[in-house]
C-alpha positions as CSV (number, residue, x, y, z in Angstrom):
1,X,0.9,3.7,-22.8
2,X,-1.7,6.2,-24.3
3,X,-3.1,6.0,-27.7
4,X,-1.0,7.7,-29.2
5,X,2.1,5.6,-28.5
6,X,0.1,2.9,-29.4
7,X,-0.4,3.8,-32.8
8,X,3.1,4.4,-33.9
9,X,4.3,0.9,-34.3
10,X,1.1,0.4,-36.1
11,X,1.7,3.7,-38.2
12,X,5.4,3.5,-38.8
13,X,4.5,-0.1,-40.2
14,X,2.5,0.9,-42.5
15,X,4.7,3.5,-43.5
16,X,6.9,1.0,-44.4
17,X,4.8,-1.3,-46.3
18,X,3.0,1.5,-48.4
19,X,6.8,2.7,-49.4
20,X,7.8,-1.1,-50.1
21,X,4.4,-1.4,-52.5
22,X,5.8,1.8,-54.5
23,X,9.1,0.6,-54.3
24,X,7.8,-3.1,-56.0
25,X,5.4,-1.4,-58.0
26,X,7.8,1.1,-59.3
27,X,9.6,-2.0,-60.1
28,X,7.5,-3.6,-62.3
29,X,6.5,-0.5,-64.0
30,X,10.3,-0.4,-64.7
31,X,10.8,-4.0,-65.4
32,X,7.2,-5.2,-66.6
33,X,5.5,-3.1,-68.6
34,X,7.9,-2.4,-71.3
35,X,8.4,-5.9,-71.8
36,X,4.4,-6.3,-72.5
37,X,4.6,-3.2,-74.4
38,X,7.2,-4.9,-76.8
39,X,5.2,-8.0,-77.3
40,X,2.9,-5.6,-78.2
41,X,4.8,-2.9,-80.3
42,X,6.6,-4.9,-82.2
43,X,6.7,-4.4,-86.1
44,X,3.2,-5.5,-87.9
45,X,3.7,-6.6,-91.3
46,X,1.1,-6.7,-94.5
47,X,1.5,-8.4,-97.5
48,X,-0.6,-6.5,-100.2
49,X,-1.1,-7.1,-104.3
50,X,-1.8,-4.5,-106.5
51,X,-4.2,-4.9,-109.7
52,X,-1.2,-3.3,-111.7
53,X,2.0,-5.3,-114.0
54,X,5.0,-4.8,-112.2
55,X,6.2,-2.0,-115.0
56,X,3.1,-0.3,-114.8
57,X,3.4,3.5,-113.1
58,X,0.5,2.9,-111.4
59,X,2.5,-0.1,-108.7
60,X,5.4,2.4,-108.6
61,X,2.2,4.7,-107.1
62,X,1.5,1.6,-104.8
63,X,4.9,0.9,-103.5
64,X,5.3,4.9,-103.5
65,X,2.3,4.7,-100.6
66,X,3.5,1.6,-98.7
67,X,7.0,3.1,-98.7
68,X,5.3,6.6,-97.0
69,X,3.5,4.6,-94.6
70,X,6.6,2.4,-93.5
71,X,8.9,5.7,-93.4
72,X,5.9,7.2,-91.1
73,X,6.1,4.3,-88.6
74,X,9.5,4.3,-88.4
75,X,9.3,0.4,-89.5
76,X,6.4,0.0,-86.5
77,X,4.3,-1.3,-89.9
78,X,5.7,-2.5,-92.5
79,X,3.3,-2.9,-96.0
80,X,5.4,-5.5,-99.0
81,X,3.6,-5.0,-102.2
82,X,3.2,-7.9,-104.5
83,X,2.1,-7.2,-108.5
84,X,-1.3,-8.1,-110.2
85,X,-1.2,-11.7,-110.6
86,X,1.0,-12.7,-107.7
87,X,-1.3,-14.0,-105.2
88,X,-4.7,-13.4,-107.3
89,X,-5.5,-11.9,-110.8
90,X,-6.3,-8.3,-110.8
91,X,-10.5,-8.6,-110.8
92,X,-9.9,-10.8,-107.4
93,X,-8.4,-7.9,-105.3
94,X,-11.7,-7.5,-103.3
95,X,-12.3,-11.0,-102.6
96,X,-8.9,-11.5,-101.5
97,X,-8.3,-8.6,-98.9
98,X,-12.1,-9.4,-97.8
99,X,-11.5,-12.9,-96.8
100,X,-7.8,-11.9,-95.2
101,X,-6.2,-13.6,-98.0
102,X,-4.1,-10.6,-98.3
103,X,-4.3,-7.5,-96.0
104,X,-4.4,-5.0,-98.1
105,X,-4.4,-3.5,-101.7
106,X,-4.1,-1.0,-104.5
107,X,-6.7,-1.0,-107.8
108,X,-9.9,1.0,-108.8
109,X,-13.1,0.9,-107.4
110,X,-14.2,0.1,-110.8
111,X,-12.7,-3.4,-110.7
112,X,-15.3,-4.5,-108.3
113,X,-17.9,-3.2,-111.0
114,X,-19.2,-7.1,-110.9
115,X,-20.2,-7.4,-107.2
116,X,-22.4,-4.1,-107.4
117,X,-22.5,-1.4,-109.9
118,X,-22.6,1.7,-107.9
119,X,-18.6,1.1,-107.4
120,X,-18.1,2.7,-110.8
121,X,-19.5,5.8,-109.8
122,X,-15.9,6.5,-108.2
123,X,-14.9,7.4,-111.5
124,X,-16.4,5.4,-114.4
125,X,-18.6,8.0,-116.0
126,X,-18.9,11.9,-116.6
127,X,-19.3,12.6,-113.0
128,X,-21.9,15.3,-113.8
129,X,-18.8,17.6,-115.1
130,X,-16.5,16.6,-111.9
131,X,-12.6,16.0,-112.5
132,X,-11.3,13.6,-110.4
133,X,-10.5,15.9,-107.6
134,X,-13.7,17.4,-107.2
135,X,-15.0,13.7,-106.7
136,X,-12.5,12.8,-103.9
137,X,-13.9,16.5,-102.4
138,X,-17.2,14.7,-102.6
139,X,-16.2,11.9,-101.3
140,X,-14.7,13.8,-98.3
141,X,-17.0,16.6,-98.0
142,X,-19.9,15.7,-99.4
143,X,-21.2,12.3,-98.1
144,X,-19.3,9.9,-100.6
145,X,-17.5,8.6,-97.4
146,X,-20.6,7.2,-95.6
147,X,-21.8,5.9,-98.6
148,X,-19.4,4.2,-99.7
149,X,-19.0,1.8,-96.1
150,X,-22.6,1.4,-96.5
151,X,-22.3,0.1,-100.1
152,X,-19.3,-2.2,-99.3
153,X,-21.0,-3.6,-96.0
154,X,-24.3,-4.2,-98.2
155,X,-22.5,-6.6,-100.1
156,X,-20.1,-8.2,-97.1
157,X,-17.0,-6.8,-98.0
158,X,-14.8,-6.6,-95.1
159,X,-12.5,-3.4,-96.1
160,X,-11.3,-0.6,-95.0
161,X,-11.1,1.5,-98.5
162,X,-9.4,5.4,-99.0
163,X,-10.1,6.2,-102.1
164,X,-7.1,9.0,-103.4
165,X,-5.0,10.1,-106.2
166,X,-7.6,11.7,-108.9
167,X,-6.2,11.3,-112.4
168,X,-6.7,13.2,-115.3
169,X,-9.1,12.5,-118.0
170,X,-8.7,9.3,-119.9
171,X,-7.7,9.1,-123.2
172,X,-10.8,7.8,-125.7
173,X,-8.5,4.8,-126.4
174,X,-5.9,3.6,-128.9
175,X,-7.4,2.8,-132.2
176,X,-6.3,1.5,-135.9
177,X,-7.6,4.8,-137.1
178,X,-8.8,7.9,-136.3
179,X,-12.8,7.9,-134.7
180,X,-14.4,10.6,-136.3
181,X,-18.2,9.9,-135.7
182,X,-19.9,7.8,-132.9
183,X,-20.7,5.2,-135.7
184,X,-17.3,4.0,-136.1
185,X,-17.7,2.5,-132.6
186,X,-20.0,-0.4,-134.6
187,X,-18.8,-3.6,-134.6
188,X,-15.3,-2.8,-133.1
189,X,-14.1,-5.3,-130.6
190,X,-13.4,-2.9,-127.3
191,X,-11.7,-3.1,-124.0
192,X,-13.0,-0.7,-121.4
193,X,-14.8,-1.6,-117.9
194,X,-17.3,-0.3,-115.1
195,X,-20.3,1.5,-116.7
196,X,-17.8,2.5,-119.8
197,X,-18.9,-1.1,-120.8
198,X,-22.2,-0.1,-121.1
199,X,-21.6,3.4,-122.8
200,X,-19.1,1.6,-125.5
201,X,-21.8,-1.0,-125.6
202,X,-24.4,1.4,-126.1
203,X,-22.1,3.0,-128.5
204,X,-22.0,-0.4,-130.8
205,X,-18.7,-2.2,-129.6
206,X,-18.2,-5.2,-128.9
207,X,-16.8,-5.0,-125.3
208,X,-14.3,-6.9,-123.6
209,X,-13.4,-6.2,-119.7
210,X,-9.8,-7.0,-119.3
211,X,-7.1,-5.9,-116.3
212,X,-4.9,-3.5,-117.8
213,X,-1.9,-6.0,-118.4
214,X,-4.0,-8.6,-120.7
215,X,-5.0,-5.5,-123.3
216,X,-2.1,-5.3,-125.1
217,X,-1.5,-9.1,-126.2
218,X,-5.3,-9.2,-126.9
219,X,-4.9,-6.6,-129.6
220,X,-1.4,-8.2,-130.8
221,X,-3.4,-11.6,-131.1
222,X,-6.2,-9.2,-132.7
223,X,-8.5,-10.4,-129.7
224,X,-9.2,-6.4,-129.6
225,X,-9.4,-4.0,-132.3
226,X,-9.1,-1.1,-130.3
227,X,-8.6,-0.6,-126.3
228,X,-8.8,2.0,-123.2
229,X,-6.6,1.9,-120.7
230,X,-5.5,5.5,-119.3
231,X,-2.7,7.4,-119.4
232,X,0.9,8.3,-121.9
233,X,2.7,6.6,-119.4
234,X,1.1,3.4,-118.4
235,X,0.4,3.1,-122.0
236,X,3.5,3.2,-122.9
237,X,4.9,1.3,-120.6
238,X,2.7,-1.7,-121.2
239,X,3.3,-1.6,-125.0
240,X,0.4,0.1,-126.9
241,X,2.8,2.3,-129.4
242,X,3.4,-1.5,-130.3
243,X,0.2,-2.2,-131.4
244,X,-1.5,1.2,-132.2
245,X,0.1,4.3,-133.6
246,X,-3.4,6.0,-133.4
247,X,-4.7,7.9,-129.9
248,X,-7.7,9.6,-129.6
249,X,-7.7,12.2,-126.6
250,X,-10.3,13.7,-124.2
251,X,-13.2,11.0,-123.4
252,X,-16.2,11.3,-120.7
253,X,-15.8,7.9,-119.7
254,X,-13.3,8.0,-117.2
255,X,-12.7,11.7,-116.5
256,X,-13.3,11.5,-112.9
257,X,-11.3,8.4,-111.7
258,X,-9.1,7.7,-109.0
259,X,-7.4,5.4,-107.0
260,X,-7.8,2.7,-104.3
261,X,-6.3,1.6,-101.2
262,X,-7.9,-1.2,-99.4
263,X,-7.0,-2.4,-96.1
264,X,-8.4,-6.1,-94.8
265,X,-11.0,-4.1,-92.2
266,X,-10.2,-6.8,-89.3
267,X,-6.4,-6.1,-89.5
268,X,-6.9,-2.4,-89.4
269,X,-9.3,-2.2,-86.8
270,X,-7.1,-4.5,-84.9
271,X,-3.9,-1.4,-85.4
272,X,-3.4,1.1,-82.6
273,X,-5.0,4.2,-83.0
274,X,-2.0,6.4,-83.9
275,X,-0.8,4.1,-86.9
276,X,-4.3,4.2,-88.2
277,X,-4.2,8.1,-87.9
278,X,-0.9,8.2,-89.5
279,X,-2.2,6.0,-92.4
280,X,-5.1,8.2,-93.2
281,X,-2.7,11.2,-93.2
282,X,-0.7,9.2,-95.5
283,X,-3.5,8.2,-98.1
284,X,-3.6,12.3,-98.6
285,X,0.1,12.8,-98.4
286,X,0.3,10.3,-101.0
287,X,-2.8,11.3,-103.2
288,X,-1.0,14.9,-103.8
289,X,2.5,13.5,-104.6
290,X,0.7,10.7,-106.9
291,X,-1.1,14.2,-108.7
292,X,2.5,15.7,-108.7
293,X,4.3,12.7,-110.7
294,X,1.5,12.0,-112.8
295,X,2.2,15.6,-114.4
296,X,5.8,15.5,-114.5
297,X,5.7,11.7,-115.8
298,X,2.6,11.7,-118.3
299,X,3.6,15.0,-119.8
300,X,7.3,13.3,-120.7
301,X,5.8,10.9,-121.9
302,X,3.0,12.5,-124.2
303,X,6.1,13.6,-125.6
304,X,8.1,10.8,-126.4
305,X,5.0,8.6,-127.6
306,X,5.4,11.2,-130.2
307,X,8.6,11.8,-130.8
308,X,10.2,8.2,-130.7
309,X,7.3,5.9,-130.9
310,X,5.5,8.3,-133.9
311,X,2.4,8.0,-132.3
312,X,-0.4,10.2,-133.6
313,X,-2.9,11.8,-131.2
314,X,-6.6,13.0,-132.1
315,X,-8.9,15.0,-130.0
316,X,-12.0,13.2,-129.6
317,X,-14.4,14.4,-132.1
318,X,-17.4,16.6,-130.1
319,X,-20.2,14.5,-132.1
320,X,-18.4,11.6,-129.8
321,X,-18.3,13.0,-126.9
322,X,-22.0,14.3,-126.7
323,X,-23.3,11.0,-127.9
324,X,-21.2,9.3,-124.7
325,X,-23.2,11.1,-122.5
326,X,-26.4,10.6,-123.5
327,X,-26.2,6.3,-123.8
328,X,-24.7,7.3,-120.2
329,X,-27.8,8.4,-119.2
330,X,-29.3,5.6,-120.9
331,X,-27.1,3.4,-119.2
332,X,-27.7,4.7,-115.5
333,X,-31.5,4.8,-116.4
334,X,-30.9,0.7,-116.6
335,X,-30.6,1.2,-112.7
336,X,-33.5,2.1,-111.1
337,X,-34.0,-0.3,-109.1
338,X,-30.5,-0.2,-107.8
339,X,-31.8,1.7,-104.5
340,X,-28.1,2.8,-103.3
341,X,-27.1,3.3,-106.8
342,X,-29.6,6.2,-107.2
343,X,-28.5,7.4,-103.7
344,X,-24.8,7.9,-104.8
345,X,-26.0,9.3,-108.3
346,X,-28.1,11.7,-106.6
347,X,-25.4,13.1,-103.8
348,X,-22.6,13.2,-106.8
349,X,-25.0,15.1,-108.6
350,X,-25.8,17.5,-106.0
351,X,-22.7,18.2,-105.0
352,X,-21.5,18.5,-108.8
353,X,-24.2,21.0,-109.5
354,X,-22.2,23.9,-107.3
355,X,-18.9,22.7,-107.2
356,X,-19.0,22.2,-111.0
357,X,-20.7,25.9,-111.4
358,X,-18.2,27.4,-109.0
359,X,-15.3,26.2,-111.5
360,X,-16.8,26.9,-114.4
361,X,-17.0,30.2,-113.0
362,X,-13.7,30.9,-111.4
363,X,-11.3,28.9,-113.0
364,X,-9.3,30.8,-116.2
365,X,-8.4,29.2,-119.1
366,X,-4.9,27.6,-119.4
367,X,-5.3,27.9,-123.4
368,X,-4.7,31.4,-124.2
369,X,-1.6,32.0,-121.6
370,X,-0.2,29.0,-123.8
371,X,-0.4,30.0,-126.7
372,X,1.0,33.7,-125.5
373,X,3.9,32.2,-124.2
374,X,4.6,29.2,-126.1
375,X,2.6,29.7,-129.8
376,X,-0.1,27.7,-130.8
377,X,0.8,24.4,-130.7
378,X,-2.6,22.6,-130.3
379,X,-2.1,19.0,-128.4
380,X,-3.7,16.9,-130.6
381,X,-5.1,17.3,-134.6
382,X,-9.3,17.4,-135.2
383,X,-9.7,13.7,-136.4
């Protein structure tokens, strides 16, 4: 035989054991793998807790992002959401999602005003003349992202946190009668939190940090004189027409807030990468509808505090509003020492000092095509 013919046997062999690897490898590709990926792929769920009462708007904005998220996964996630108070109170979200307790949530960065103060710079405060969307554009844009996973890793908290949904300003708070001058704020027993419990402090109240569904028996017990909590609809949903027929609008405490949403940081690391990409285009889908039904919700609302519950609503005096911002600054001063607390007051403010300007600048005033159109009907009486 030559060489050649010796080879076939030995070649045609081969052959046939390289075609029956395929064929068993094919095989299991067919038979195998999907079987692993459907141990693997199979639907994750989270049980969250909002900080809000089950009434409040601000869960409906909760269930309105776990709902977007579940939709987006086609059920691959699936995120219940529990009220304040079902698994912890309101103030223990952080501690809770941290320690896995629950994997996820929805609150305020204020909340967790206790475990270090620079949290309420995410919307406690004047912002340096931000609105609440010009903060989240910080927060995106301008380095408010980085710092914000080096604050919560400074003090051990294992989250994953999107800040979103920037609300209007706050309301100055419900009140037996109208605030004319900052004195009246002397003596008065008065629910606010994050740094707003220094200003109101600063102011002369006597301040009382409670979670937003404890404020309204506290002043029906007359526990509170007055209270702040933030918006015509939350407000009246959780009963303060019941208690208060007096509103004062337009504040610089809270004109810059937003929302929360807080993932346990093992559990989300631990998601596939394409569910974590369609959660963080979900945050933003969800911050712009939240902005959307705030309008259409708080402006009904405005209306029938009015109307049917005969509220009466002030504009914040501008004596008020200028002394707020200097015991703010008093306040902040408090902090020096507070090394990442400066850092975040000092990128805010530098980011503020253009975007602010470039507003100011650009941006027309809403006032006189209102009053063209639909007379002058101011929004709220000089106290």
């Amino acid at each position: 035989m030559s060489n050649e013919q010796l080879k076939k046997p030995e070649t045609a062999s081969r052959r046939k054991f390289l075609t029956g690897a395929a064929a068993a490898t094919a095989g299991a590709a067919a038979l195998g793998f999907p079987m692993i990926a459907k141990g693997q792929t199979g639907p994750i769920s989270m049980r969250w807790q909002s900080t809000w009462p089950a009434k409040d708007i601000f869960h409906e904005y909760a269930l309105d992002f776990a709902k977007k998220v579940n939709d987006m996964t086609g059920g691959d996630l699936r995120i219940e959401v529990l009220p304040a108070g079902a698994v912890v109170p309101a103030f223990g979200l952080l501690d809770a999602v941290t320690k896995g307790t629950l994997d996820g949530g929805h609150g305020v960065l204020v909340y967790h005003y206790g475990k270090q103060n620079a949290l309420a710079l995410w919307g406690s405060g004047p912002a340096y003349g931000m609105d609440a969307n010009t903060l989240l554009s910080w927060h995106k844009y301008g380095g408010g992202k980085e710092l914000l996973n080096k604050l919560y890793n400074s003090i051990g908290a294992n989250v994953v946190s999107f800040p979103y949904g920037p609300m209007p300003t706050q309301p100055l708070g419900w009140f037996k009668k109208p605030i004319t001058k900052p004195d009246d704020f002397k003596g008065l027993k008065f629910r606010t939190v994050g740094i707003s419990i220094d200003v109101f402090t600063g102011l002369g109240a006597a301040v009382n940090a409670l979670p937003g569904g404890e404020i309204v028996p506290a002043m029906d017990r007359g526990l509170l004189d007055a209270a702040e909590f933030n918006n015509a609809s939350s407000d009246r949903l959780l009963g303060f027409a019941d208690v208060s027929k007096v509103c004062m609008l337009q504040s610089y405490h809270q004109n810059a807030e937003q929302f929360e949403i807080m993932f346990n940081k093992t559990k989300f690391d631990a998601l596939p990468v394409k569910m974590k990409s369609i959660i963080e285009n979900a945050v933003e889908a969800a911050s712009q509808d939240m902005s959307w039904k705030a309008i259409h919700r708080y402006s009904q609302d405005y209306i029938e505090l009015q109307t049917k519950d005969k509220v009466r609503f002030f504009k914040t005096p501008d004596s008020v509003l200028a002394r707020q911002l200097v015991v703010y600054d008093q306040a902040t001063a408090k902090r020096k020492d507070n090394a990442i607390f400066r850092e975040v007051e000092e990128s805010q403010k530098k980011f503020a000092e253009r975007s602010v300007r470039w507003y100011l600048d650009t941006q027309v005033s809403s006032r006189m095509a209102y009053n063209h159109y639909f007379g002058k009907k101011p929004a709220a009486k000089k106290a």
